[in-house]
N, C-alpha and C positions, 0 to 999 in steps of 0.2 A: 258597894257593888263595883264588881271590876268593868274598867272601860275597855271601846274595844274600836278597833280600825281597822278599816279592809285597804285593799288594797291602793295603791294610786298610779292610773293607767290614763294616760290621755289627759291629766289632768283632772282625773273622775275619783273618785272614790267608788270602788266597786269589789263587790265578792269573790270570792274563788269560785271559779265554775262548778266545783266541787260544792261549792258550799260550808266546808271545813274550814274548823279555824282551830288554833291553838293558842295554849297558855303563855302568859307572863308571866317568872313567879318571882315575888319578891326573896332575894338569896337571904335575908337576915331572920324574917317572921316565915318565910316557909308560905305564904300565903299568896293569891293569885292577885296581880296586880293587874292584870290586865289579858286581854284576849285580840289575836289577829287574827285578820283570815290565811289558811296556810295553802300557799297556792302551790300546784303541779304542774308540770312541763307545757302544759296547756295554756296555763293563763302566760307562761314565760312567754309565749311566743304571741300572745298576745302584748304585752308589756312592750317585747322587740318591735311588733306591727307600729307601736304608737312612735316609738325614738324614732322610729327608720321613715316615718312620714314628715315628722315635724323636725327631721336633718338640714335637707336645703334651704326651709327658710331662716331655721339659726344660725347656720354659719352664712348667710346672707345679711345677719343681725348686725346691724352699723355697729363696731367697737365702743362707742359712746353711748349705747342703750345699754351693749352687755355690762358696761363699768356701770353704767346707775343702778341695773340689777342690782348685782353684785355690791355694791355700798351702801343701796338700801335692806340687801336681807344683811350685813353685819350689823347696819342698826336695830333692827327687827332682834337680831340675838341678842345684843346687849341688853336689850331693853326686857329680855325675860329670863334674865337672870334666876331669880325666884323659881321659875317654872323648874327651871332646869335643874335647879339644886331639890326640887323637890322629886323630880324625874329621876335623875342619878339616883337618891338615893333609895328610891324606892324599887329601882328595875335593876342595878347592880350594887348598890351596899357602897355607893362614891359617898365621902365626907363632903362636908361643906365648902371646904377650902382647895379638894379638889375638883367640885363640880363648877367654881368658880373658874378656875385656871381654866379648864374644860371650855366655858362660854366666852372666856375672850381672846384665847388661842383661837376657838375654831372666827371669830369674829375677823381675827386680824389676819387669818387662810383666807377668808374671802377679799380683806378687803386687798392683799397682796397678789389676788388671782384677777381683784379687778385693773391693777396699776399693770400687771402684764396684758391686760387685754391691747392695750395701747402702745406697749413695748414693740420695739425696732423689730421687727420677724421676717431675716431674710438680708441677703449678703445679691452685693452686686458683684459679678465675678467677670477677669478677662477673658479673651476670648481666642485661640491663636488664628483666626480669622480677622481681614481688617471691615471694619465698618458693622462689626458684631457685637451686642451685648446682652450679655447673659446673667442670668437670675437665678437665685436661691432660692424658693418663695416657700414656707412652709405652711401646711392648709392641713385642717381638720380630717380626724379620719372615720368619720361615720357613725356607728352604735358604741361605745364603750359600756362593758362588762365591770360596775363597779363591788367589790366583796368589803364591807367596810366588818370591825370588831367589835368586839361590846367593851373590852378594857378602859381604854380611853375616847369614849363612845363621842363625844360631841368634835372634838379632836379630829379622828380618824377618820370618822363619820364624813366631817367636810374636804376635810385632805381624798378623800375616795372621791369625789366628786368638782372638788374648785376647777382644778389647774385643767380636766378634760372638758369640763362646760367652757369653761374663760379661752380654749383654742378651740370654741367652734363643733365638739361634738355633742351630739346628745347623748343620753345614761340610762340604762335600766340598770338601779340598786337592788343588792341582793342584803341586806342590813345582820346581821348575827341574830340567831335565835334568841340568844341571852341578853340580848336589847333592840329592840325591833324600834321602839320608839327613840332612844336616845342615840341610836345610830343611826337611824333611818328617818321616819315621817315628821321629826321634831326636828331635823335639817330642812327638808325638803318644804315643810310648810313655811318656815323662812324664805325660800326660797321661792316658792308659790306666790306667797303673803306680797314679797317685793316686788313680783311681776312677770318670773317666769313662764312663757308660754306653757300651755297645754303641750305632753308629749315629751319637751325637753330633759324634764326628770322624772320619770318612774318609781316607784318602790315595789318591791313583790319580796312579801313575809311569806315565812315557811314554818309549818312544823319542823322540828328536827329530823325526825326519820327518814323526811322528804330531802335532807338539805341538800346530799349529793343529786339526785337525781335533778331538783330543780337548777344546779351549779353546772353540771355537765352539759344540760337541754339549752342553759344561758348562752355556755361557749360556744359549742355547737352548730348556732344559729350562723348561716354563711352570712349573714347581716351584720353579725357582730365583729368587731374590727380591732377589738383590742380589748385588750386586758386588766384591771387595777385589782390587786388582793393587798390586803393586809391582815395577816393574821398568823400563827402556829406554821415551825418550817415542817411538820408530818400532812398537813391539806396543803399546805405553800408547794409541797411538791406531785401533789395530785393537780391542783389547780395550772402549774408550771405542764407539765403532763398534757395537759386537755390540749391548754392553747395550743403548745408545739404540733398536735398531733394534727389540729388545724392550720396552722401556719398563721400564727395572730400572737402579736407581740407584745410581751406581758412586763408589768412592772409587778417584783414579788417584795413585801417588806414582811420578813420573817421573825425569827427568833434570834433572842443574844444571851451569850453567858458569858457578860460585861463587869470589867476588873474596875475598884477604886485602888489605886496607887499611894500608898504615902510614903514619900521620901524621910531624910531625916531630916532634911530641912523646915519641915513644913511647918505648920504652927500649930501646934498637937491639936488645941483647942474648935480652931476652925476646922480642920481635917475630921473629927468626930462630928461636928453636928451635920459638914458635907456628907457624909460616909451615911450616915444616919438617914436623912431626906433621901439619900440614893435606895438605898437597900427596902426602906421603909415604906416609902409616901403611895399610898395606894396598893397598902399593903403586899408592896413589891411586883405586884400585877402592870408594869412599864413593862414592854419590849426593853428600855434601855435601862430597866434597873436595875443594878449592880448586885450579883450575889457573890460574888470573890471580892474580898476586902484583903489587900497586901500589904503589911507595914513593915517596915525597915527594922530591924532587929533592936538599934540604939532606941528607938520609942514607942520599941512593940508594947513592952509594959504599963507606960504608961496612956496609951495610946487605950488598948484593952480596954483597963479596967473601966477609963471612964465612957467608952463605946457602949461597954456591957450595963452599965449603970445607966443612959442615958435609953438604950432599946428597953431596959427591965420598965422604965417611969414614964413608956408612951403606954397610953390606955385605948384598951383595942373594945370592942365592941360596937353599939350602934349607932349607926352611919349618925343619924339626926342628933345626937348629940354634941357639942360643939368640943364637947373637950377631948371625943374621937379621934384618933389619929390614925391606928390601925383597921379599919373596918372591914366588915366581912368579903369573904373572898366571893367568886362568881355562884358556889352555889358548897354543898355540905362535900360534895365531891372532890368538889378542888382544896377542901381543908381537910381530907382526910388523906388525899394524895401527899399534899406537903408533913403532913403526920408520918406520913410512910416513908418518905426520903429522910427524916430527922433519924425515924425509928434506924434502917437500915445503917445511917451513917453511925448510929451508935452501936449496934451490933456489931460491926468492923473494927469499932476503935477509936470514933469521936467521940469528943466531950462536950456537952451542953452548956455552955457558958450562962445565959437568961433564955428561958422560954422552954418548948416543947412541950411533952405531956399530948393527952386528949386535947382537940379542941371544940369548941365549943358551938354546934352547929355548923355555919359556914365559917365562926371565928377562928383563928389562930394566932394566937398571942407572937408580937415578935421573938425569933429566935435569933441567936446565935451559935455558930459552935465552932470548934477549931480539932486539930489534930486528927484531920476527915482525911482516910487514906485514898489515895487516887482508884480504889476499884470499890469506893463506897460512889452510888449513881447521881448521888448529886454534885460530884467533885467535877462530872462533865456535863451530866444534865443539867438543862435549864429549869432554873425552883421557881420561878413563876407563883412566889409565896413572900410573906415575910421571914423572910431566912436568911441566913448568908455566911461563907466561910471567911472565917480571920487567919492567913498565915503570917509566915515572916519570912523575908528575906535580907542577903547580905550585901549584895551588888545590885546594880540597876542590869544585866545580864541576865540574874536569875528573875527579877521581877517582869520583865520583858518576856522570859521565856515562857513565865507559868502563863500571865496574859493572853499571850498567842498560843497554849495548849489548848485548842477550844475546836471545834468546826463552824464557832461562828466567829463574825468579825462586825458588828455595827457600833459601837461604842467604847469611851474609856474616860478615865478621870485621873489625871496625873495631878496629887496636893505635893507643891514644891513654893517657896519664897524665889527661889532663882528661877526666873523664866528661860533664859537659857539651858539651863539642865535640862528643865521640861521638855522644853522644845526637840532637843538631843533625845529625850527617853519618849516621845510619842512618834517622831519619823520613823518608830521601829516595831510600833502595835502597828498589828495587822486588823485596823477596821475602819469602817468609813467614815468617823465621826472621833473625835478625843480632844477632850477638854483639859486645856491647864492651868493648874489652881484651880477648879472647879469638880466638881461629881459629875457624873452618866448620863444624868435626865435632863435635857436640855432641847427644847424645839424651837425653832424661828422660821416662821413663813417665807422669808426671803433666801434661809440657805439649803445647802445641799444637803436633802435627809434619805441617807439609805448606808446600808452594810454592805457587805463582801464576805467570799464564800458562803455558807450556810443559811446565811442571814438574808440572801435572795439577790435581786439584782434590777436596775433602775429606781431612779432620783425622783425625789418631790424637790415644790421649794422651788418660787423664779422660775426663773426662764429654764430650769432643769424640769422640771413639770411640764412645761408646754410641750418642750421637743417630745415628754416620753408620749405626747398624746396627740402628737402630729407628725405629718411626713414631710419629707422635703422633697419638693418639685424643680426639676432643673426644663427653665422656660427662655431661650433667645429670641432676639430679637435681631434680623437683618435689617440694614439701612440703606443694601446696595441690592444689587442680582448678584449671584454666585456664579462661578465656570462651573462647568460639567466635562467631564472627560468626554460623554457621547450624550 
């Protein structure tokens, strides 16, 4: 029997006014895993009622209550590991070994949003007055509008909400249809469980049909003070839309159609199994997962074959199985989609290297292919699958160029032995994030996580977090009386 949760308003668990509730569906068995309630612009403004009450006394919250929070709900994650991997895989098709990374990522966002609670916030500045001093002070900015995803649902999930609760504001979450709990109320109850006040965190599930309307009604709200989305740059720029039209400043973490690099330096061996975990690991479903794979001409070949051998001997299917690597995408849609960018690029003139074909429900077997012409869609679309193109290049020039033919910029993976080369060939990718000697997929709570162009705009991550979810107040201080002209 599927389970089911309503809403969480005030700290309550409570219905849609409506009364409506909508499906979970498990993306591998096709079968309901679960039921929420889907609420409408009604309950959102009730959700808003609750953040916008219980604002002053949380950012009134002594910094040393918000840090024990916050360090008691990452123990609280840790501690249900299990759950979680049983959640993942049943509400998006997450492997084991991703649902794991998943709980102590999003663990170690809290526990890095609770060491910012405490962080230095605020500059003393001079003054060209004598006997004046003046302050920087940055302070909470009231309701944030959090959109977390279902891809990397425990992840994002917290990253949607750390860094705005740890500066002081409250949250009404709007969590992905396609994981309501793994994005949404299995945060939150953490979160709860530790000791967050009534009010401070929200969640409000939706049907899908609903999602615009209950997203628009979220923004809207003249209560509501800011913005977090993470998700697809086609809502990234609806959502980007709303706030501006309101004047509420939004952080967007979008879409990437991110390169692995191999030099010919590199060490063939490690560069394949890099390139492989980039492309592959959760079934390519990362914002930072790599679907342009670029090898140097000197070890294109052998670089290939053993790339292609190594994608043919990962075994895709179900999630709960341990020797899973590729597991089912978000639902039969999103494998029939990437069926259709394979198909298209072959119809133009690519070759299939391992994979393709039918896939198999939500599955789809790792693909490969190479000699994808640039007006085949996946050459600039984002494949948001397991897929990915192998080319070759001759110069670090051309491999630079292809990189930045993109309209997005969030990540890169430069495999080189000479870190200095490296270093030379990433000053010249155009995106927020690039790794040397390493692959695409790379998160750390304490650094700077976001892209450039396409890929949307403001930082997670430290004290880049705080600021996107606070303002800065300029406060003096006289120590004398002032002249006055009259």
């Amino acid at each position: 029997m599927a389970i089911h949760r309503n809403l969480l308003i005030g700290g309550k668990d409570v219905p849609a006014a409506s009364g409506r509730t909508a499906e979970d569906v498990n993306p591998y068995t096709g079968e309901v895993y679960a039921t929420v309630a889907a609420a409408e612009a009604e309950d959102v403004t009730r959700a808003v009622d609750a953040a916008h009450a219980a604002f002053p006394q949380w950012a009134a919250t002594s910094p040393f209550e918000r840090r024990r929070i916050f360090l008691a709900a990452a123990d609280l994650l840790d501690s249900r590991i299990e759950q979680a991997v049983e959640l993942m895989a049943a509400e998006v098709g997450g492997t084991r070994g991703w649902a794991v990374f998943n709980v102590r990522l999003a663990a170690d966002i809290l526990r890095e949003a609770a060491a910012s609670v405490t962080a230095p916030r605020g500059d003393v500045l001079n003054s060209q007055q004598d006997g004046v001093l003046g302050f920087a002070i940055r302070e909470p900015l009231g309701v944030v509008a959090a959109f977390s995803p279902w891809n990397a649902p425990l992840i994002l999930g917290t990253r949607s909400v750390a860094a705005p609760l740890a500066a002081g504001n409250t949250v009404v979450m709007k969590p992905s249809e396609d994981a309501p709990f793994a994005c949404g109320l299995f945060i939150a109850d953490a979160l709860v469980d530790a000791g967050l006040p009534p009010g401070v965190l929200n969640v409000v599930t939706n049907a899908r049909e609903e999602a615009a309307d209950v997203a628009e009604a979220l923004i809207a709200d003249e209560r509501v003070r800011a913005v977090n989305f993470t998700g697809s740059t086609g809502i990234g720029r609806i959502i980007g839309a709303h706030a501006a039209r309101h004047l509420k400043p939004a952080v967007l973490e979008l879409g990437g159609k991110n390169s692995v690099i191999v030099l010919e330096d590199a060490d063939v061996d490690y560069a394949v199994d890099a390139a492989a975990f980039s492309v592959f690991m959760n079934s390519g479903q990362i914002c930072m997962s790599a679907d342009r794979v670029q090898v140097h001409s000197s070890v294109a070949e052998e670089f290939t074959a053993k790339f292609v051998a190594k994608a043919a001997s990962l075994a895709a299917g179900d999630p709960t199985d341990p020797a899973t690597v590729v597991g089912p995408l978000a639902g039969v849609g999103s494998a029939q989609r990437v069926a259709a960018l394979v198909e298209d690029a072959v119809a133009k003139g690519a070759r299939v290297l391992t994979g393709g074909g039918e896939p198999r429900g939500a599955v789809h077997p790792a693909t490969v292919l190479t000699d994808v012409p640039t007006h085949a869609e996946i050459f600039y679309g984002e494949a948001f699958g397991p897929v990915c193109v192998v080319s070759t290049f001759a110069t670090d020039d051309e491999a630079v160029s292809l990189a930045n033919d993109t309209t997005y910029g969030l990540t890169c993976g430069i495999l080189t032995e000479n870190g200095t080369r490296g270093l030379a060939v990433a000053r010249r990718i155009h995106t927020g994030i690039v790794h040397i000697n390493d692959q695409t997929v790379a998160d750390e709570p304490h650094a700077p996580f976001g892209g450039v162009k396409a890929t949307g705009y403001g930082r997670f991550g430290g004290r880049w977090g705080i600021e996107a979810f606070s303002s800065t107040r300029w406060v003096t201080l006289a120590t004398g009386h002032a002249h006055y002209p009259f």
